[in-house]
C-alpha positions in Angstrom: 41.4 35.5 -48.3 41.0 32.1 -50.3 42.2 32.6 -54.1 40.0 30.5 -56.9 42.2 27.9 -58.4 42.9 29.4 -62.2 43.0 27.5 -65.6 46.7 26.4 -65.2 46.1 25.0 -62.2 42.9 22.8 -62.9 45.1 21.8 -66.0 47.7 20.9 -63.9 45.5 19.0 -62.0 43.6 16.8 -65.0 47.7 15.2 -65.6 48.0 14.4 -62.4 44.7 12.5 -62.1 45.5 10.8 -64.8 48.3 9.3 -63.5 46.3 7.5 -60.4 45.2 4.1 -61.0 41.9 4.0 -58.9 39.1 1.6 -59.0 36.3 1.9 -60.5 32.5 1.0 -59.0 29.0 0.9 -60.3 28.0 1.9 -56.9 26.2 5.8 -57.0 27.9 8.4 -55.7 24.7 9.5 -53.2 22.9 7.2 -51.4 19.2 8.6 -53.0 17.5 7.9 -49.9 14.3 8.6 -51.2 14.1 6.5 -53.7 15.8 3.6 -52.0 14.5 3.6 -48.5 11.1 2.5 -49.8 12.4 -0.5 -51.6 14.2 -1.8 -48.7 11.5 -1.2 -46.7 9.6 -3.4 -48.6 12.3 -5.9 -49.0 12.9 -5.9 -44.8 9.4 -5.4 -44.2 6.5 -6.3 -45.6 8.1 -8.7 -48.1 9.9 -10.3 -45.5 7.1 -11.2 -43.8 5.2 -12.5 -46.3 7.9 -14.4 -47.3 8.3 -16.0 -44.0 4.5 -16.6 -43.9 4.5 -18.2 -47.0 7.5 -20.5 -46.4 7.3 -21.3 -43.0 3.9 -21.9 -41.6 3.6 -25.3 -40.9 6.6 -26.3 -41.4 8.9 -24.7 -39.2 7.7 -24.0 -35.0 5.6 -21.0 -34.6 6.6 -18.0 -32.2 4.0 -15.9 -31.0 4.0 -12.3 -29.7 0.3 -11.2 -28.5 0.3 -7.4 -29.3 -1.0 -4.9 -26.1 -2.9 -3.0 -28.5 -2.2 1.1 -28.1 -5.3 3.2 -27.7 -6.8 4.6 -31.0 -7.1 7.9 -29.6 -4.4 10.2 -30.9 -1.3 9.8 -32.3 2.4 8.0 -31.7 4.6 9.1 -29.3 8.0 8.1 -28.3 6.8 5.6 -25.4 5.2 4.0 -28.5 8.0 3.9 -30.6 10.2 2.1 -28.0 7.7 -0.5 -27.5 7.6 -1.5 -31.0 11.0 -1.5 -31.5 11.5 -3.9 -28.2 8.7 -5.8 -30.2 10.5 -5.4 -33.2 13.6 -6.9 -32.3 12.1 -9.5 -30.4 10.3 -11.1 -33.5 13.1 -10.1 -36.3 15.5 -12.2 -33.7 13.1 -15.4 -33.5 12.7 -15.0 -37.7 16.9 -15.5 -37.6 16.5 -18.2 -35.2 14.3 -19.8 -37.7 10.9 -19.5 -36.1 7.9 -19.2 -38.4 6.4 -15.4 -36.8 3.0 -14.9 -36.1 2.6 -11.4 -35.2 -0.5 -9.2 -35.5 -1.2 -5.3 -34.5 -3.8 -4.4 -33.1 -5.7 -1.6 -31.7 -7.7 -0.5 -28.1 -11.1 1.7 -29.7 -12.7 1.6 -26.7 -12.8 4.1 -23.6 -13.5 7.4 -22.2 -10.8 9.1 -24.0 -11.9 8.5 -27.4 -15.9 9.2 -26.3 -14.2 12.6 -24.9 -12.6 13.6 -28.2 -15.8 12.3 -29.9 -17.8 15.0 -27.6 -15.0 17.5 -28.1 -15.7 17.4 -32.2 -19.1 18.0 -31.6 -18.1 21.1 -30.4 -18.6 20.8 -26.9 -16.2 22.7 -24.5 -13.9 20.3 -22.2 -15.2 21.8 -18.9 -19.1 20.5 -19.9 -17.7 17.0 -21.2 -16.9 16.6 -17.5 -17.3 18.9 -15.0 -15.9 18.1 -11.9 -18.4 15.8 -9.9 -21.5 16.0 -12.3 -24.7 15.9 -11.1 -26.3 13.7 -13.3 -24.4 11.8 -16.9 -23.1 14.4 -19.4 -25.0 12.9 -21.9 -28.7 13.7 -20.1 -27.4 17.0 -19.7 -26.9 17.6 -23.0 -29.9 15.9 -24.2 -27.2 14.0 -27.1 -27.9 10.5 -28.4 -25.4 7.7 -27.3 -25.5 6.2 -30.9 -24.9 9.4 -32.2 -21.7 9.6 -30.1 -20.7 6.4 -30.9 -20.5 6.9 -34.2 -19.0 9.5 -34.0 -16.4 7.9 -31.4 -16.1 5.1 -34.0 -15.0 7.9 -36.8 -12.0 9.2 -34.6 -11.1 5.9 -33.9 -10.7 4.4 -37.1 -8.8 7.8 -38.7 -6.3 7.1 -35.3 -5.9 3.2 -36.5 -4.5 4.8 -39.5 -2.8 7.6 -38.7 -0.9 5.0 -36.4 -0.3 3.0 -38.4 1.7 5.1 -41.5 3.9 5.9 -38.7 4.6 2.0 -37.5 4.8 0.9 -41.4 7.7 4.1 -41.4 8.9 2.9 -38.3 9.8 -0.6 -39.8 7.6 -2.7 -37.7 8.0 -6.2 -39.5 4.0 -6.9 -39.9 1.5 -7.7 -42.6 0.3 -4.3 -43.7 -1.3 -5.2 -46.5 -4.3 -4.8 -44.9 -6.0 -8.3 -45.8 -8.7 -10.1 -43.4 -7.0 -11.2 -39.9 -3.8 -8.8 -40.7 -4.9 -6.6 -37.5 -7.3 -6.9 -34.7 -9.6 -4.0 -34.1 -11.2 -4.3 -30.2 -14.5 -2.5 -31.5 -14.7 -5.0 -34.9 -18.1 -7.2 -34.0 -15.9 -10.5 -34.8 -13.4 -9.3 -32.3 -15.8 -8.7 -29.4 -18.0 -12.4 -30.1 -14.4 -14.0 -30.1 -13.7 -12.1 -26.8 -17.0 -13.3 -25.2 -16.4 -16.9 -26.0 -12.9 -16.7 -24.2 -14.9 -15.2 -21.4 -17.8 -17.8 -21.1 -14.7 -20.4 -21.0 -13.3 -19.2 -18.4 -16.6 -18.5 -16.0 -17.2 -22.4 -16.7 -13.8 -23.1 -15.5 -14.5 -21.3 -12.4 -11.6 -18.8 -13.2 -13.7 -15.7 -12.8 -15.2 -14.6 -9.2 -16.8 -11.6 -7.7 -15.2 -9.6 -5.1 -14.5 -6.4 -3.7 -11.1 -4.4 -3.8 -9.4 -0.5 -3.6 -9.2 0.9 -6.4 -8.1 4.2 -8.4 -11.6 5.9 -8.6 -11.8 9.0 -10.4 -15.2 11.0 -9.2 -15.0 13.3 -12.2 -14.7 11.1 -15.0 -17.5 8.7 -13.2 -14.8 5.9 -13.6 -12.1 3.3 -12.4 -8.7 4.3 -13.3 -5.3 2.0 -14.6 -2.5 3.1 -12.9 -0.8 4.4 -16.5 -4.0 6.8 -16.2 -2.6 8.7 -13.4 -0.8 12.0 -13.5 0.6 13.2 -9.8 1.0 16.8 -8.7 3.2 18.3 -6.3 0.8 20.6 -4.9 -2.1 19.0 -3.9 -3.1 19.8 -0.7 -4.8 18.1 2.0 -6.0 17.7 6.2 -3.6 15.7 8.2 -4.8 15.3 11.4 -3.9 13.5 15.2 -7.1 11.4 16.3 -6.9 10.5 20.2 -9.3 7.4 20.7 -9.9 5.7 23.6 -9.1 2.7 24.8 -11.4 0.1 25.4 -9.9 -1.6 28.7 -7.0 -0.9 30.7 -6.4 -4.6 31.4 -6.6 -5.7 27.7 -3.5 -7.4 26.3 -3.2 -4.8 24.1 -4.9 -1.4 26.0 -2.1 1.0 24.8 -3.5 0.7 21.3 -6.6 2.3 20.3 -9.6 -0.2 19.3 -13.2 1.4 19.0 -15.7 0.5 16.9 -15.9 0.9 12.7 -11.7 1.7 13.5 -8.9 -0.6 12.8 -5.6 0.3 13.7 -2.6 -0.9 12.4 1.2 -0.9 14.1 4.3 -2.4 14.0 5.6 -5.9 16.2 9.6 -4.5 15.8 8.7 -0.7 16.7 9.4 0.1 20.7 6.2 2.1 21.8 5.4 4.7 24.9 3.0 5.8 27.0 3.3 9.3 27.2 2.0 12.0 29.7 0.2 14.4 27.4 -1.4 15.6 30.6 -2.5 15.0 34.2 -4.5 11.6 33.8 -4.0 11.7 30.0 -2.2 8.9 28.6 -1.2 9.0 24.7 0.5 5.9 23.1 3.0 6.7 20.6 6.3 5.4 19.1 9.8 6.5 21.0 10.8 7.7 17.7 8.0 9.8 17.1 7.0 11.3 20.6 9.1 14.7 19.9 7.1 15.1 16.9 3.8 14.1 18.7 4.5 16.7 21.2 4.9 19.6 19.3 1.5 18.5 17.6 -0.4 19.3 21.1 -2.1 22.5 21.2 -1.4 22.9 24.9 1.7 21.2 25.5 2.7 19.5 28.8 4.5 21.6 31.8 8.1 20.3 31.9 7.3 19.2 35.8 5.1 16.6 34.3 7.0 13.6 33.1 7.3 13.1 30.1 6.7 9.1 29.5 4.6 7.3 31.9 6.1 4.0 30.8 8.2 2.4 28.0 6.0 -0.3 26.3 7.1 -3.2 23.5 3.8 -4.2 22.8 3.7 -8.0 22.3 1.2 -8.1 19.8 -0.2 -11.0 18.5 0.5 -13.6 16.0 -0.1 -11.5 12.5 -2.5 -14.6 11.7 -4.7 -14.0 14.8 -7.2 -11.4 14.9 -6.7 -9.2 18.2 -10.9 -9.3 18.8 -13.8 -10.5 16.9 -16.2 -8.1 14.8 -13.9 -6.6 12.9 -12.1 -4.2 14.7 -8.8 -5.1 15.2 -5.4 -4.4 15.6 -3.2 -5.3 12.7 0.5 -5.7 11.9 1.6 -4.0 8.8 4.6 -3.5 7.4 4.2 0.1 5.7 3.6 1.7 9.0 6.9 4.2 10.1 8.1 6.4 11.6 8.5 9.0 8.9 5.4 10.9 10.3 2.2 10.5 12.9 2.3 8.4 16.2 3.4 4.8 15.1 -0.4 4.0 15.4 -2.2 4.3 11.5 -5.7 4.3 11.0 -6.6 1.4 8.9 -9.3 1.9 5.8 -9.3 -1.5 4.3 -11.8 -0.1 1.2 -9.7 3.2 0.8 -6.0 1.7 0.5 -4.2 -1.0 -1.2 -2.2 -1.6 1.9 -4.5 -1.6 4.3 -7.0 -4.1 2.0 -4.2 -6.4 1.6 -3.1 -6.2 5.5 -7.2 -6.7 6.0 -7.6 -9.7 4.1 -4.5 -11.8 5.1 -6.6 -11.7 8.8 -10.4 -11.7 7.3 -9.3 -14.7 4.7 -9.0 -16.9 7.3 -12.2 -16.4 9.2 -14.8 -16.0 6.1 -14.9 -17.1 2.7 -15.8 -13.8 0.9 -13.8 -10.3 0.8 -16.9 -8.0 1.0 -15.8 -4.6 3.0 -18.5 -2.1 3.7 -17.7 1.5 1.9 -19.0 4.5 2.5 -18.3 6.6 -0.5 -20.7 5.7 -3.2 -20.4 4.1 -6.4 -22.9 5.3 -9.4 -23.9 8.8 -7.8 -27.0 8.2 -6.9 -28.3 8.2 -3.7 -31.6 8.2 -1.7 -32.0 10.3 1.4 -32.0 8.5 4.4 -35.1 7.5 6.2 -35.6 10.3 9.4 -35.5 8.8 12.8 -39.2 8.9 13.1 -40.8 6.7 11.1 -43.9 8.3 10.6 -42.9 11.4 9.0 -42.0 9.4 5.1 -39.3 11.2 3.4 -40.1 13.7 0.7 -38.3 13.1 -2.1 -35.0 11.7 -3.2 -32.1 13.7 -4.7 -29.2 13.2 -6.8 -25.5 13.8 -4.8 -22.2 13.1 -6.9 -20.1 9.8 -7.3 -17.8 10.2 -4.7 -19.6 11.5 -1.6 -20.8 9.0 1.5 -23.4 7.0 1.6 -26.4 6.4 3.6 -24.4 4.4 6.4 -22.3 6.9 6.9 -24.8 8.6 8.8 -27.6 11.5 8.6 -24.9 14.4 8.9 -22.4 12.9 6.3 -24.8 11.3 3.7 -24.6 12.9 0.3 -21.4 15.0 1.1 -17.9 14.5 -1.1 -15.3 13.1 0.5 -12.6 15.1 -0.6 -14.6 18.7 0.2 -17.3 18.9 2.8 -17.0 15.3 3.9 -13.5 15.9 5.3 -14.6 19.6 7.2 -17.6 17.5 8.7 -15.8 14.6 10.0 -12.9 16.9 11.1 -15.7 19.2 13.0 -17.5 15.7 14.6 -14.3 14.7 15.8 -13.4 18.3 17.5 -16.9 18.2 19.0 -16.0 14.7 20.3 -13.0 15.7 22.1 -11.3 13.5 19.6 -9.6 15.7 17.5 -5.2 16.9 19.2 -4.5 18.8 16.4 -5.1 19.3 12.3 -2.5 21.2 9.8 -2.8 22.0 5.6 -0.1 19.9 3.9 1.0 19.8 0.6 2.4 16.6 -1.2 2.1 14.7 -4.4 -1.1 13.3 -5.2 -2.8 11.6 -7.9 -4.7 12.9 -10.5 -7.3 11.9 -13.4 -5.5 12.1 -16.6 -8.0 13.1 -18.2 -10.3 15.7 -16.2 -7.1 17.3 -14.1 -9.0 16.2 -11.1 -8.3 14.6 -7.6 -8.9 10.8 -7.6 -9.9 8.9 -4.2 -9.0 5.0 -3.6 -12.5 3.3 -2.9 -13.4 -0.3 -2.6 -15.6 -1.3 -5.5 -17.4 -4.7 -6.5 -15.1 -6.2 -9.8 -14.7 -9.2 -11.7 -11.7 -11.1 -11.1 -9.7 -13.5 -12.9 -7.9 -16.5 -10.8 -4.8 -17.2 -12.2 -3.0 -19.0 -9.7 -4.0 -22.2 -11.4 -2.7 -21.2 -14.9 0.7 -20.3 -13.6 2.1 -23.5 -14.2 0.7 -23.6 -17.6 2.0 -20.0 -18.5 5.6 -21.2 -18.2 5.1 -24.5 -20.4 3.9 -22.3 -23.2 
């Protein structure tokens, strides 16, 4: 137990103090953090930059940092607050170097996530703001009035633009804040956009923006492309995986191990050493040597142990990766990504549903024709007419609405109008099993990419886009 110091002690103490000579400060004995964190904030922030602005501009060179605006849609989170402070130190260490800093914040108020909130305040449950592969837009369905929801969508945005940005000003950001005319950029501001149109007209009369086709995130539920920051992935998606046997074409082709029919191209591997297996009597199966234990245990009747087991060993010499195997199309293509992880060494190649296999594609179809078009099946808008029937004098009834993400027309009678991910994939499973085509399917689960925003499936799908050359600016880029 801890005694109280009494009076003779504290007396004792007072003489003994007395007899220290220790200096003296005006400093305060507690920092006061309230009252002086603002004014240094202002001294190292906003004052600073004016400051700079005021003495510097035009007379000293000027550094630029072009801001990747956030997305007005919510609030900060800690991704944000590391990129402002990379941002941060960038321009606060060109200010010391003695750059003149010309740095302005700006915000993204576009986009489906703030039109989502915008319907979610009108009081409209999540799961009818998008259900999952709509029949027609959400706003027919619920008979709302776009400008009604932009306004609205414009509301939110501008209470996120400054909610955001109290918590940048707190952060320290060095910034005008002041909130004067050409301090921050707003994408949805009417000066903003016309600026943004000139830039574009410049660059389609400079040739630097073309029209072509290519794979991308397409997410059926939100009836849009997806960035690659818009993806979530779960573990347990699960999906078909399935062992196609397709004939081939002729036995005395240069290359008749490989399978090479029509609308198919297959892709392989020029430093993988390749087999002819026995599957059974007069069946021949080409597959990787690495991979033929795991092929065989795929077969639904496997082979008696009499039979043997490889017919040949095969190094295929495959072409020169420059030179298509046959005209048409369908080819046989060398691609790096194919291993021997999983399947038979042998992939099948969709050059409109995969970044790998579009890239593979086009390094061969680049050299034969000057455009990148590649025919998808899975459609684009939703929308889709039923197919003519075979006999032409029997017109067809009526058309009908099917869902973004299901084939098209040229997919055929039986597939039209079906989603990929859903019917699609039992019908073209149960075509190939009537075909004799199908060794064996299994139910796998593995990580698979999602739409952010829904908590749907996405599928990869060849779309028409705008693109921007930029080879030619390269140079350019590193002058400035």
């Amino acid at each position: 137990m801890v005694k109280a110091p009494t009076k003779q002690a504290s007396v004792v103490g007072d003489v003994v103090r007395k007899t220290l000579n220790l200096p003296k400060t005006d400093f305060p004995m507690r920092a006061n953090a309230t009252v002086r964190e603002p004014q240094l904030h202002a001294r190292t922030v906003t004052e600073l930059y004016a400051t700079q602005e005021k003495q510097r501009k035009g007379v000293s060179p000027t550094f630029f940092l072009h801001d990747g605006p956030p997305f007005a849609n919510g609030s900060l989170h800690t991704g944000h607050f590391l990129n402002r402070v990379l941002k941060d130190i960038i321009n606060r260490y060109k200010l010391q170097r003695g750059y003149h800093v010309h740095y302005v914040p700006g915000w993204d108020c576009h986009g489906l996530p703030i039109e989502i909130k915008a319907l979610e305040k009108l009081k409209l449950p999540r799961d009818k703001v998008r259900t999952l592969y709509p029949s027609s837009s959400y706003h027919e369905t619920c008979q709302l009035d776009p400008i009604d929801i932009r306004k609205h969508s414009r509301a939110l945005a501008l209470d996120a633009v400054e909610s955001q940005k109290k918590d940048l000003m707190r952060w320290g950001v060095l910034a005008d804040w002041s909130g004067g005319k050409g301090t921050r950029y707003l994408t949805m501001d009417p000066d903003y956009e016309v600026r943004q149109y000139d830039v574009f007209k410049s660059m389609v009369k400079d040739g630097l923006i073309v029209q072509g086709y290519k794979p991308v995130y397409w997410s059926p539920s939100s009836g849009t492309a997806l960035a690659e920051s818009e993806l979530e992935y779960q573990d347990d998606h699960v999906s078909s995986s399935a062992y196609v046997r397709f004939p081939v074409k002729s036995a005395s082709a240069a290359l008749a191990a490989f399978p090479n029919v029509n609308d198919l191209i297959s892709m392989a591997r020029s430093d993988l050493e390749y087999a002819i297996v026995e599957v059974a009597p007069g069946q021949l199966d080409l597959v990787a040597v690495a991979l033929v234990d795991e092929y065989k245990a795929t077969l639904n009747q496997p082979p008696p142990a009499e039979w043997p087991r490889f017919h040949r060993f095969v190094t295929p010499k495959l072409p020169n990766p420059e030179t298509p195997t046959c005209c048409c199309g369908y080819v046989v293509l060398l691609g790096d990504h194919v291993t021997t992880d999983a399947g038979t060494g042998v992939v099948h190649t969709a050059p409109a549903h995969g970044q790998e296999d579009y890239f593979a594609w086009m390094a061969h179809h680049a050299q034969h024709h000057s455009d990148n078009t590649i025919t998808c099946l899975v459609d684009e808008k939703g929308w889709f007419v039923t197919p003519k029937p075979r006999n032409p004098e029997t017109p067809t009834k009526s058309s009908h609405l099917t869902y973004a993400g299901c084939y098209t027309a040229e997919a055929g009678t039986d597939l039209a109008g079906l989603f990929v991910q859903t019917q699609g994939t039992a019908k073209v499973l149960e075509q190939l099993a009537q075909s004799g085509a199908l060794v064996s399917v299994s139910e796998i689960t593995h990580r698979f990419p999602y739409d952010w925003r829904t908590k749907k499936p996405i599928l990869l799908r060849a779309t028409k886009q705008w693109f921007a050359k930029l080879d030619s600016l390269h140079a350019l880029g590193h002058q400035v």
